[in-house]
ROTORMI-788945 format. One line per field, with one value per residue (C-alpha): residue number from 1; x, y, z; residue in three letters. Coordinates in steps of 0.05 Angstrom, whole numbers, padded with zeros to 5 digits, m for minus. Each point is the difference from the previous one (the first is absolute). Layout:
# residues N
num	c(NUM:...)
px	c(X:...)
py	c(Y:...)
pz	c(Z:...)
residuo	c(ALA:...)
# end
This chain:
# residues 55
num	c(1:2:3:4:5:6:7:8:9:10:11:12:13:14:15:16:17:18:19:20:21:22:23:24:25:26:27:28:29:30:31:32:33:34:35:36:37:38:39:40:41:42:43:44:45:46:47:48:49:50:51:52:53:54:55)
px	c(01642:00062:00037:m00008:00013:00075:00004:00008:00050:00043:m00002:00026:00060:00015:00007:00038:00043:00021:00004:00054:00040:00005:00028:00048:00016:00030:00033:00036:00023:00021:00032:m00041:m00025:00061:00071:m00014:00017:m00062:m00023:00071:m00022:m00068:00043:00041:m00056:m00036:00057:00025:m00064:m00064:00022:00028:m00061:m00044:00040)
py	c(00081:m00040:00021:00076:m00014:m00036:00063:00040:m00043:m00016:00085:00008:m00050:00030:00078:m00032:m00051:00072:00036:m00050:00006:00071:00001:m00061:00032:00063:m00044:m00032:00073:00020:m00060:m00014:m00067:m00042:m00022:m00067:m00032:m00003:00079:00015:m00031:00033:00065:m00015:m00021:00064:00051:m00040:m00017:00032:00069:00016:m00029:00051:00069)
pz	c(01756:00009:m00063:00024:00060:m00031:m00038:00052:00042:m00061:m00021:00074:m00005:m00056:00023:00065:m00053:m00030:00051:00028:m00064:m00003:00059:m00008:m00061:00044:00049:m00061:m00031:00083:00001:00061:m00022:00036:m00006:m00023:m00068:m00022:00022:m00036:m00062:00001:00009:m00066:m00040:00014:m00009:m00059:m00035:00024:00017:m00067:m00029:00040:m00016)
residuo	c(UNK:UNK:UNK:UNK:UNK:UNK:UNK:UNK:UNK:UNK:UNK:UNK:UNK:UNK:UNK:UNK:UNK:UNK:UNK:UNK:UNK:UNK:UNK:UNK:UNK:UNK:UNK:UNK:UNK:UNK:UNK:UNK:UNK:UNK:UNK:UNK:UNK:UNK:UNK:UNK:UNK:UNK:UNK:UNK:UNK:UNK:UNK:UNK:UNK:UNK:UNK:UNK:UNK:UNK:UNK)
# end
């Protein structure tokens, strides 16, 4: 009973865990995900790295 019961919570976190990362993942190609050095590098990375790797 428990382990379905852990099953079902960790299935949950993990739709919400994607969820959140989709949509990071637009605020990053916006460029709404901040003006700090760290949301800049996140920025670069993406447009430099991942996004090529997608097309």
């Amino acid at each position: 009973m428990k382990l379905s019961v852990l099953h079902k919570w960790h299935k949950k976190h993990n739709k919400q865990v994607a969820e959140f990362h989709k949509k990071h993942e637009i605020e990053i190609q916006s460029g709404l995900n901040g003006n700090g050095l760290i949301a800049k590098w996140e920025r670069y990375f993406y447009n430099n790295f991942i996004s090529p790797l997608k097309k």
